[in-house]
C-alpha positions as CSV (number, residue, x, y, z in Angstrom):
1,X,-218.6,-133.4,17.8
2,X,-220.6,-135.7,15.7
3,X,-218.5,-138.4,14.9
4,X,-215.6,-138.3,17.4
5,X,-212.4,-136.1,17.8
6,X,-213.5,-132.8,19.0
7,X,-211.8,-132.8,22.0
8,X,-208.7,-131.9,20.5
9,X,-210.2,-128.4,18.2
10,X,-211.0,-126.5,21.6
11,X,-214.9,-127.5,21.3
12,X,-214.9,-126.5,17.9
13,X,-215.7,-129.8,15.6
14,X,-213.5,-130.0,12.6
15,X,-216.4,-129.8,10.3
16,X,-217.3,-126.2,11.8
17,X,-213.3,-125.3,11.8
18,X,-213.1,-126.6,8.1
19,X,-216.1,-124.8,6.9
20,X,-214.4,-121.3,8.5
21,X,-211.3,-122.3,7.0
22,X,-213.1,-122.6,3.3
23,X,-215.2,-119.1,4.3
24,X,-212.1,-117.4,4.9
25,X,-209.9,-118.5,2.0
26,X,-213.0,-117.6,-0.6
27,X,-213.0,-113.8,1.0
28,X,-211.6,-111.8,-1.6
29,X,-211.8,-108.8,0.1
30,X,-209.6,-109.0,2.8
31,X,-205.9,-108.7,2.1
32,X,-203.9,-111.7,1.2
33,X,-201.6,-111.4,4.2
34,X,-204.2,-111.4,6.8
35,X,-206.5,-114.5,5.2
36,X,-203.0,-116.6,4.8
37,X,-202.0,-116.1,7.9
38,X,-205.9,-116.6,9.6
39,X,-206.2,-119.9,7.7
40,X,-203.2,-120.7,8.8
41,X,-203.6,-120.7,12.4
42,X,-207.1,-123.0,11.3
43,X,-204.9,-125.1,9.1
44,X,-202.5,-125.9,12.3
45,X,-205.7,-126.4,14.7
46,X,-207.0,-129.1,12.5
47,X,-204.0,-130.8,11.1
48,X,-201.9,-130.8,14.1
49,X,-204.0,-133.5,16.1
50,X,-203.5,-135.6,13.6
51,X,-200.2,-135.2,12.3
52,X,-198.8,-135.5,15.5
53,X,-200.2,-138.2,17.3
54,X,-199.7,-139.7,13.7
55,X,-196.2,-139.6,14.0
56,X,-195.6,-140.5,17.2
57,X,-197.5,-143.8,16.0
58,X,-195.5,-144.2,13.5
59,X,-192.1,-143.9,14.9
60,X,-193.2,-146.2,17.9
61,X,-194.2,-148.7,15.3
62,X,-191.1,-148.3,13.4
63,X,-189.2,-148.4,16.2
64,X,-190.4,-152.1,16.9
65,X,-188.6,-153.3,13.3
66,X,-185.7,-151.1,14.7
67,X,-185.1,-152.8,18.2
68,X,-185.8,-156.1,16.6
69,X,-182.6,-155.6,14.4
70,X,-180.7,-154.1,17.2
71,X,-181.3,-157.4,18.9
72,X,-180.1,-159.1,16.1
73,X,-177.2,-157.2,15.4
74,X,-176.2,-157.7,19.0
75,X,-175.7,-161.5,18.4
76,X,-173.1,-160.9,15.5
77,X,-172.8,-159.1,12.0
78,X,-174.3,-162.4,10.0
79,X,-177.7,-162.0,12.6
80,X,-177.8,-158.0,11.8
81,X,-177.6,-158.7,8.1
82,X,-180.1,-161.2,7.8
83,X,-182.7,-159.7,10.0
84,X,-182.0,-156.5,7.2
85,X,-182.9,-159.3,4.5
86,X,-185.8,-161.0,6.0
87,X,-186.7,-157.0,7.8
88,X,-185.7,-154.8,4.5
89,X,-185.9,-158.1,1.4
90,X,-189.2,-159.8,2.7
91,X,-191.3,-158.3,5.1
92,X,-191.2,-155.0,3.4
93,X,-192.7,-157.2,0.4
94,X,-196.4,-157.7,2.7
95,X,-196.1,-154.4,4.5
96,X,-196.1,-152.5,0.9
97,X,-199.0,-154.6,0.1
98,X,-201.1,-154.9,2.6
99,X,-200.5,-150.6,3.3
100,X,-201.1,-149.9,0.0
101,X,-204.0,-151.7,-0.3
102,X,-205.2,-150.2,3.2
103,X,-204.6,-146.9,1.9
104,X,-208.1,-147.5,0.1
105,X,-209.5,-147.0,3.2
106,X,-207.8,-143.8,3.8
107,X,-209.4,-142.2,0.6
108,X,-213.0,-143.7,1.0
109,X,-213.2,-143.1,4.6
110,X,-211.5,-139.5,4.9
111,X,-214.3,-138.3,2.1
112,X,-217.0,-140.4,3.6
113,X,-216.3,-138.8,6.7
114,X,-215.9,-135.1,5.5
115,X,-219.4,-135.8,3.4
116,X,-221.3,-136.9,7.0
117,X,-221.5,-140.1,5.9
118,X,-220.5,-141.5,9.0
119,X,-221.7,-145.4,9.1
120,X,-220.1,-146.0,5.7
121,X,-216.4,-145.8,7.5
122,X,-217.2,-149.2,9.3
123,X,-218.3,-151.1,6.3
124,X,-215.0,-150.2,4.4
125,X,-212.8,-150.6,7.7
126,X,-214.9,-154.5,6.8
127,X,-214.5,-154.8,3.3
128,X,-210.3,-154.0,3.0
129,X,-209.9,-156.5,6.4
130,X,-211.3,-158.8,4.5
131,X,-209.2,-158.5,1.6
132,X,-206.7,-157.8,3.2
133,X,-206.9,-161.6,5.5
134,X,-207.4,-163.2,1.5
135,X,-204.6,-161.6,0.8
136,X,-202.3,-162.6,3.3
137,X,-202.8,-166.7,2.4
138,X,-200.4,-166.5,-0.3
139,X,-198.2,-164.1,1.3
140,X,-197.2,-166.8,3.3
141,X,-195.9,-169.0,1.0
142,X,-193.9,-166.6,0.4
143,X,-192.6,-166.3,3.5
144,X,-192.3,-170.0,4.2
145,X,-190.4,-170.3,1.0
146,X,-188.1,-167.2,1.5
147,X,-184.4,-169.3,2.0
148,X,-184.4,-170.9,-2.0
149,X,-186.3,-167.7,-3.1
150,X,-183.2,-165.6,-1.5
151,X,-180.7,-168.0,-3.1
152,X,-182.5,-168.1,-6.2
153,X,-182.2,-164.1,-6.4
154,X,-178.1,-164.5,-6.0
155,X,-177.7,-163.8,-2.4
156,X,-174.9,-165.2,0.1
157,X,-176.5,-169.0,1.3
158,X,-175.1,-168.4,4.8
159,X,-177.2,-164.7,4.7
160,X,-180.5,-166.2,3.0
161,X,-180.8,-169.2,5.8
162,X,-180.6,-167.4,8.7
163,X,-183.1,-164.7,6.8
164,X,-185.3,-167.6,6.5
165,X,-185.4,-168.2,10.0
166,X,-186.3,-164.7,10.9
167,X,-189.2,-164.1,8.2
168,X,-190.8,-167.9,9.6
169,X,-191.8,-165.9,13.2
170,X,-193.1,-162.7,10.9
171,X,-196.1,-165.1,9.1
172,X,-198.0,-163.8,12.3
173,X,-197.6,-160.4,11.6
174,X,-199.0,-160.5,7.8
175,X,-202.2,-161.2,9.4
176,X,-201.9,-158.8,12.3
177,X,-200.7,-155.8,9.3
178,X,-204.1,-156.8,7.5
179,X,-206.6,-155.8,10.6
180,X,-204.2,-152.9,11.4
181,X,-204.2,-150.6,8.8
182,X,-208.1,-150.6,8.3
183,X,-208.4,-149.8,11.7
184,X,-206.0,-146.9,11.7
185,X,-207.2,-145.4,8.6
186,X,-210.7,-145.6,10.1
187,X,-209.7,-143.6,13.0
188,X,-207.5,-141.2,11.7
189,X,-210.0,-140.4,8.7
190,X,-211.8,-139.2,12.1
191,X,-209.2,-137.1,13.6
192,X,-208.7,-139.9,16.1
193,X,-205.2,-140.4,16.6
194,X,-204.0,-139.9,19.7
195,X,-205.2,-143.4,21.8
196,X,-203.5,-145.5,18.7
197,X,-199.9,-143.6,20.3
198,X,-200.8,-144.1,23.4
199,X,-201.7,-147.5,22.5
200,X,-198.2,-148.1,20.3
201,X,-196.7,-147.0,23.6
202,X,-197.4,-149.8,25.9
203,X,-197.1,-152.3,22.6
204,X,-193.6,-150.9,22.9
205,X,-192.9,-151.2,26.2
206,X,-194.0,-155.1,26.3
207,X,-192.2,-155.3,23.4
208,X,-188.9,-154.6,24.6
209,X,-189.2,-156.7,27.7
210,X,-190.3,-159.6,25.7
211,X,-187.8,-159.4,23.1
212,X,-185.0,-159.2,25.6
213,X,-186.0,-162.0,27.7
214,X,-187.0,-164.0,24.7
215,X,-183.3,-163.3,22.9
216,X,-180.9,-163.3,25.4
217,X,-182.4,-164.8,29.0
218,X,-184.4,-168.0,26.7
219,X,-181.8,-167.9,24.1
220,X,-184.4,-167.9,20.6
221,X,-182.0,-166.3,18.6
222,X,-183.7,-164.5,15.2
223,X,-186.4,-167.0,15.5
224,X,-187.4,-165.4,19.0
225,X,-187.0,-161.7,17.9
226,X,-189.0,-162.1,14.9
227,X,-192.4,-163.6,16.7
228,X,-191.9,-161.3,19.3
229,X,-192.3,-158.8,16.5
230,X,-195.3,-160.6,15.4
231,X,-196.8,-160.9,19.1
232,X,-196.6,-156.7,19.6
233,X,-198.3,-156.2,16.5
234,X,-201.0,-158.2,17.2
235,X,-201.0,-156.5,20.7
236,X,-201.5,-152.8,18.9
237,X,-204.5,-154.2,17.0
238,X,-206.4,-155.6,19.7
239,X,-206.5,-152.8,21.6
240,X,-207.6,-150.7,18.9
241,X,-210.5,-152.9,17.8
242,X,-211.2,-152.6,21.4
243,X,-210.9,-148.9,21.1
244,X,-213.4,-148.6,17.9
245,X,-215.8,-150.9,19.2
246,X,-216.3,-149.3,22.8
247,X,-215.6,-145.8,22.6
248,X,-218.4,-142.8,22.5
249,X,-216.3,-141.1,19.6
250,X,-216.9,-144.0,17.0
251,X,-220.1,-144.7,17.8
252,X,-221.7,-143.5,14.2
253,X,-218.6,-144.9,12.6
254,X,-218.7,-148.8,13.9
255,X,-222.3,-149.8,13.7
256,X,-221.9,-153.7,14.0
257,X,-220.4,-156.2,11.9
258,X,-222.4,-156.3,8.8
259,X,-223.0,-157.9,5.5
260,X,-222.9,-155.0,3.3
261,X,-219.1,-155.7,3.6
262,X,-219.3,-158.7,1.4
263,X,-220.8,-156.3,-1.1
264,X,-219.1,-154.2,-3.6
265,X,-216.3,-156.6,-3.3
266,X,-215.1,-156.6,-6.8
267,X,-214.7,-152.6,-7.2
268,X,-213.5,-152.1,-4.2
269,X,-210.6,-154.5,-4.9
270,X,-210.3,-152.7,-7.9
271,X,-209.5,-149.5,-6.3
272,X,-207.3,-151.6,-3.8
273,X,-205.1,-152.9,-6.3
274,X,-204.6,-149.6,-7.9
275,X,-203.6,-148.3,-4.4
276,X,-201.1,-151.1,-3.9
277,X,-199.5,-151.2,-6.8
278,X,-199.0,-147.5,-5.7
279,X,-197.6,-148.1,-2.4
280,X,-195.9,-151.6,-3.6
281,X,-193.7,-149.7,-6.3
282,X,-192.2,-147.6,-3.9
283,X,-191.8,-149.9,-0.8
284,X,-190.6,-152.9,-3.2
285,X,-188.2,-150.1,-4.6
286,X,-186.2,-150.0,-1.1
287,X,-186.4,-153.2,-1.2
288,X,-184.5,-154.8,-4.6
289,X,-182.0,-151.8,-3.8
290,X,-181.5,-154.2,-0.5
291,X,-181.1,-157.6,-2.7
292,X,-178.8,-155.2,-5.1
293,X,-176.5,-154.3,-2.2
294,X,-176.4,-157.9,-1.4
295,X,-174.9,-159.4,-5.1
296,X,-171.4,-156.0,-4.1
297,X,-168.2,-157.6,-3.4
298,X,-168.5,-157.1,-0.1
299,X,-172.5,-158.2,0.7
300,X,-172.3,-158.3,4.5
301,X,-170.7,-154.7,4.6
302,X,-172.8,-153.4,2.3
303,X,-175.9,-154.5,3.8
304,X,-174.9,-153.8,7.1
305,X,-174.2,-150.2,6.0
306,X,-177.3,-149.6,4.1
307,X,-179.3,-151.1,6.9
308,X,-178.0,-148.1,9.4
309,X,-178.7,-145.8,6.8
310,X,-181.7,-146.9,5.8
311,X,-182.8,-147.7,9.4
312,X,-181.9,-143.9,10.2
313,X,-183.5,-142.3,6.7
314,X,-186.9,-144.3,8.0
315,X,-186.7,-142.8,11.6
316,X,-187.1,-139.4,9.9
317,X,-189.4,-141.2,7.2
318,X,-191.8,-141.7,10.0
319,X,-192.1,-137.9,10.3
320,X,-193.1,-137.2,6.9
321,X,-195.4,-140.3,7.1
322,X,-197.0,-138.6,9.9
323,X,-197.8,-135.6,7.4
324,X,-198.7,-137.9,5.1
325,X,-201.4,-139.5,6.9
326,X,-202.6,-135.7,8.0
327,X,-202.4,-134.1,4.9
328,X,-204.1,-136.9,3.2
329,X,-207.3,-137.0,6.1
330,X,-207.1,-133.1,5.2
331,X,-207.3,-133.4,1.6
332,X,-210.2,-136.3,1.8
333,X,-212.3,-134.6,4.6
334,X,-212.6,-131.1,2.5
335,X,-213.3,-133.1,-0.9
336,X,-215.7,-134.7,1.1
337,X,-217.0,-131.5,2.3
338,X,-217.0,-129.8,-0.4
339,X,-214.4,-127.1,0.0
340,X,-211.4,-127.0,-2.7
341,X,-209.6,-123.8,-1.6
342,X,-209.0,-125.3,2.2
343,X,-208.0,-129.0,0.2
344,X,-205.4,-126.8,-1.9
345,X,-204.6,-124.6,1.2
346,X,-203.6,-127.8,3.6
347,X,-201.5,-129.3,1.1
348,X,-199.1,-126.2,1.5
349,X,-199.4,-126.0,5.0
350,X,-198.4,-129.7,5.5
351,X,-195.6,-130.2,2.8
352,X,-194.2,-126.8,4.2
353,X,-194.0,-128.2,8.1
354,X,-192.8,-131.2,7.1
355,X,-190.2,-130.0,4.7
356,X,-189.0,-127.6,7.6
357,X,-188.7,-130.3,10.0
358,X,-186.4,-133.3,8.0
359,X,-184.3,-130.6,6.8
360,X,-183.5,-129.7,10.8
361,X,-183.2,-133.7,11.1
362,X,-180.9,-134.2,8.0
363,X,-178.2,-131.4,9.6
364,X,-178.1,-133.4,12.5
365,X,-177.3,-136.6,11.1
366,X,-174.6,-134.7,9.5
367,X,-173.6,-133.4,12.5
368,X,-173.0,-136.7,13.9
369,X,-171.7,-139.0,10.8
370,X,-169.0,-140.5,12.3
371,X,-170.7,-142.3,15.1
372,X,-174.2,-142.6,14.7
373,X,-173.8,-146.1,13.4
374,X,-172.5,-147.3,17.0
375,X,-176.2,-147.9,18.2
376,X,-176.7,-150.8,15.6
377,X,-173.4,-152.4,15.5
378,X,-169.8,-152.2,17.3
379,X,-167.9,-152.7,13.8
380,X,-165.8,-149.9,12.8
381,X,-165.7,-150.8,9.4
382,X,-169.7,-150.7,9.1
383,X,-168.8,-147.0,10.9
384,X,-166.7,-145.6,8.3
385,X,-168.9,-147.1,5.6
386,X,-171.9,-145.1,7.4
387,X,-170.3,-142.2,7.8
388,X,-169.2,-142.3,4.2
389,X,-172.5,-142.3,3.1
390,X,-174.2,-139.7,5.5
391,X,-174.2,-136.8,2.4
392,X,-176.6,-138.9,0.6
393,X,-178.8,-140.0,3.5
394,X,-178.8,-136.5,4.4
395,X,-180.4,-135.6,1.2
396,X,-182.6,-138.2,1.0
397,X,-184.3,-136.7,4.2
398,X,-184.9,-133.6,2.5
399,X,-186.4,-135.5,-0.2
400,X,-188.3,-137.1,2.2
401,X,-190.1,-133.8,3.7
402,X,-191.9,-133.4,0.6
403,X,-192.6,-136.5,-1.8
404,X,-194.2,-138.5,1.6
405,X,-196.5,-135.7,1.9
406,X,-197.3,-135.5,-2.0
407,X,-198.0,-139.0,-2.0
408,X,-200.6,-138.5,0.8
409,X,-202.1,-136.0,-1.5
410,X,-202.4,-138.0,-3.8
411,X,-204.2,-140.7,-1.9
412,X,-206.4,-138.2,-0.3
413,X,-207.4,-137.6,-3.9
414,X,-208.1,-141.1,-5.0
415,X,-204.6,-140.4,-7.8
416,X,-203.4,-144.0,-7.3
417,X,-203.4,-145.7,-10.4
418,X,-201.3,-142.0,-11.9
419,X,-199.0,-142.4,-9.2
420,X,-198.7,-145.9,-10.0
421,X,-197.3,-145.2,-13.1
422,X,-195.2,-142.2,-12.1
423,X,-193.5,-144.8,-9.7
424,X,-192.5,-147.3,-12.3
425,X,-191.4,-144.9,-14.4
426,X,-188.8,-143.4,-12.2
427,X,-188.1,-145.9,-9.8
428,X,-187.6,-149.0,-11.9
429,X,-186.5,-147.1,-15.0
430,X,-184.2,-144.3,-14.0
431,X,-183.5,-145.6,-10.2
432,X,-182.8,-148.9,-10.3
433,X,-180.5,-148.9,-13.0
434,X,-178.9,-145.8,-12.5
435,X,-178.1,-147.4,-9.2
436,X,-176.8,-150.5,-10.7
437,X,-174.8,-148.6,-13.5
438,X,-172.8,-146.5,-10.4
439,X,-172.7,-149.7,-8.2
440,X,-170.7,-151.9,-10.5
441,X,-169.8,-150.5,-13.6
442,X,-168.3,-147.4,-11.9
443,X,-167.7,-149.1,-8.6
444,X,-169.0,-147.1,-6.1
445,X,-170.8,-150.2,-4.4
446,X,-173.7,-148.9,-1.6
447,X,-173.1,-145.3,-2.2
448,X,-174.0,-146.0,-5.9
449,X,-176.7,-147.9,-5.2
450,X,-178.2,-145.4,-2.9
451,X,-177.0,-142.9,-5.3
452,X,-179.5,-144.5,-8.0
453,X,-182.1,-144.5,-5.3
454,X,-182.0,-140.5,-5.0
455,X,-182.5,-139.8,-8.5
456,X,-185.2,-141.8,-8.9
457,X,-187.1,-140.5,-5.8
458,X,-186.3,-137.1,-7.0
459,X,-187.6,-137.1,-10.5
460,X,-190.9,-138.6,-8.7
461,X,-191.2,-135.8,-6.4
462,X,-190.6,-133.0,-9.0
463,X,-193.5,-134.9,-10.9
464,X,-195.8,-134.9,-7.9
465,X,-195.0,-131.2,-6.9
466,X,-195.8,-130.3,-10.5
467,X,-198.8,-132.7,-10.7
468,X,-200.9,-130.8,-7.2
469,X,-199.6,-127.4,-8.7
470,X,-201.8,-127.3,-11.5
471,X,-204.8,-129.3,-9.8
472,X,-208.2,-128.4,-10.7
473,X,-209.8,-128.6,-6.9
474,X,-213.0,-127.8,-7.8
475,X,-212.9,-131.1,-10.4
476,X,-211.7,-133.0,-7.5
477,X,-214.1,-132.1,-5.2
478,X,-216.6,-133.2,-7.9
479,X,-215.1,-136.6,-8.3
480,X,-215.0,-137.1,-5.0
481,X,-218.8,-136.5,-4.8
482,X,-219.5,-139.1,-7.7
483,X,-216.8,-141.8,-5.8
484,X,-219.1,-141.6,-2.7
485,X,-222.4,-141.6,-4.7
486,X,-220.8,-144.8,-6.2
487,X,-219.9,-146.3,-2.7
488,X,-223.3,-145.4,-1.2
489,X,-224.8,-148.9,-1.3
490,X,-228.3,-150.2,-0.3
491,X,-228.4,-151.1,3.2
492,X,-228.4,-154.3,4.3
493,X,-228.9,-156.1,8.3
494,X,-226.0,-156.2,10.6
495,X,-224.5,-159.6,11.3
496,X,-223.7,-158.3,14.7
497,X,-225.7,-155.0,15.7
498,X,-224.3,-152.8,18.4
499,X,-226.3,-150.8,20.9
């Protein structure tokens, strides 16, 4: 296949498989039945290497923040909460950012790819690392400044200086997020998924042996944890630099290091901003509902509760995210191409599977309320709070089987400055206080709080679900043309040319 990834498609490229897909959707002929169900069987061929590898990525990255704060909670219920403030309150602050001005790369480089325009994914993979690194300067401020910023939002002293000490071994990691997520929207924009899991597996592995020897045989504490943290992330994106830089399947895509990423700077930190701000909304939302939690009666229950919950609601997460990278890739490669009907076609296919598969998740959480919360800590009063709050997290999983998957629609489409604004509306102005009204004026503490959080995530995926319905994908495919056209810029000599 031109362009990597055909391995996976059964010798058939994607591009060939896409443009069947697009052939068989426009036949009018042929009985509705028998076209959905042929397109369907495309649909699977091409979204399923990505979707799945994607997931597996992302649990096995998600799963490093989660054994992190299992060795935390492990040293005591003050460790477990602040690793959830400095994991949940601060770090979620650069990982918002620095995805959701990644996710820039996962517009431009699904529709670059889908046009043929194959050496124009390494010069944006450039430009958003670049930004991304500039970014991640005052970012750590931030972080080295967390403990009076913690205080100075309200929360417990004891809680906010042993949060401190965690987030000072993550400043690594703000750098590390800021090469990785250009590099896996580059590859994934290509179909290329599966060596980033294999990849995230051994990061993984190491990961656990060096957070347990560095926790419990060295005796680091949080600091210890945290840089391990930092150290396995940096491991991932080595090894998929390494990946892009030497393998046959990226050759058209990585053509050097070049200056025609210093170029275009300014508009394409325009359309960076807008896809942060995005992403930042919603990440940042989980986030104050964490601080919120913090200011209850009881702050060290209530965080340690939420932080189960929320730990378990972002296992499933991962799945959805999975669909939301695939669907997105989807979306971008057939505006790219030029094909509306199979863009429309693999939005259904995707939100469907990944609707089908959190729902079958949410039951079992359900299933096993009562001591699911055991992994994370040995109190039983953290148990019974968890278990208490198991309806909600259940529903938030099936929440979470569609508005993921919308939201990687509407990256695919370049729709983040809309989204943008969808998110503050009903996040900040129907979540947040909603959540706060049932938290303390009716006394319902977490399960208000989280409470909030549902309603607000609902209204936004109704509005998303509504949005796509009545999308003109013949416009999009149009604007996608005129975004490249724009991006197309005169070429200039590699820096560092490649054989």
């Amino acid at each position: 296949m031109a362009g990597g990834g055909a391995g996976g498609h059964g010798g058939t490229s994607p591009h060939e498989l896409s443009g069947r897909l697009e052939g068989i959707l426009a036949d009018r002929e042929a009985p509705w039945a028998r076209r959905a169900s042929r397109a369907a069987m495309i649909e699977l061929r091409l979204l399923a290497p990505i979707a799945a590898p994607a997931v597996v990525v992302y649990v096995l990255n998600n799963v490093l923040s989660i054994s992190t704060q299992i060795f935390s909670g492990h040293l005591g219920n003050l460790e477990l909460a602040a690793s959830s403030l400095g994991n949940n309150g601060i770090q979620v602050f650069a990982y918002g950012l620095m995805l959701g001005m990644g996710s820039t790369v996962e517009t431009m480089c699904g529709q670059a790819y889908g046009a043929h325009r194959y050496e124009m994914l390494g010069i944006y993979l450039q430009r958003s690392t670049i930004l991304l690194a500039a970014v991640g300067v005052p970012l750590t401020a931030v972080y080295a400044f967390s403990r009076p910023i913690l205080v100075l939002l309200g929360e417990s002293p004891e809680i906010a200086a042993a949060a401190a000490v965690f987030v000072l071994g993550l400043i690594p990691q703000i750098f590390a997020y800021a090469a990785n997520f250009p590099i896996q929207k580059l590859l994934q924009a290509q179909s290329i998924v599966a060596p980033s899991a294999y990849i995230s597996a051994a990061a993984l592995a190491a990961h656990l042996a060096l957070g347990y020897l560095a926790v419990y045989r060295l005796g680091m504490g949080l600091l210890g944890a945290s840089l391990v943290l930092s150290l396995s992330w940096w491991l991932i994106v080595a090894a998929q630099f390494a990946y892009i830089v030497t393998s046959e399947r990226c050759r058209r895509a990585w053509t050097g290091l070049s200056c025609r990423a210093f170029s275009g700077l300014p508009e394409f930190l325009k359309l960076s901003t807008a896809s942060a701000v995005m992403l930042c909304l919603e990440t940042w939302y989980f986030q104050i509902l964490i601080l919120i939690a913090g200011l209850l009666d009881n702050p060290q229950l209530a965080l340690d509760s939420l932080t189960v919950c929320m730990t378990l609601a972002g296992w499933v997460f991962m799945i959805s995210i999975g669909f939301n990278a695939a669907t997105s890739v989807r979306v971008g490669n057939e505006h790219g191409a030029g094909h509306p009907r199979a863009a429309a076609f693999s939005v259904v296919v995707g939100t469907s599977l990944s609707f089908v598969i959190t729902a079958a998740m949410a039951a079992v959480f359900l299933a096993f309320r009562g001591r699911i919360s055991y992994i994370f800590t040995e109190a039983e009063a953290v148990a019974r709070a968890v278990s208490d709050l198991c309806p909600l997290l259940a529903a938030t999983h099936v929440l979470n089987g569609v508005q993921p998957v919308l939201s990687g629609v509407a990256v695919g489409c370049g729709w983040q400055k809309l989204v943008a604004y969808i998110n503050v509306g009903c996040y900040y102005f129907v979540g947040i206080p909603l959540g706060v009204l049932l938290g303390f004026k009716f006394h319902l503490g977490a399960k208000g709080i989280w409470t909030g959080m549902l309603g607000g995530t609902c209204m936004q995926t109704i509005i998303l679900f509504w949005i796509t319905f009545r999308t003109d994908w013949n416009k999009e495919v149009e604007e996608a043309r005129k975004r490249l056209n724009l991006w197309e810029d005169n070429k200039q000599p590699l820096l560092v040319p490649t054989d």
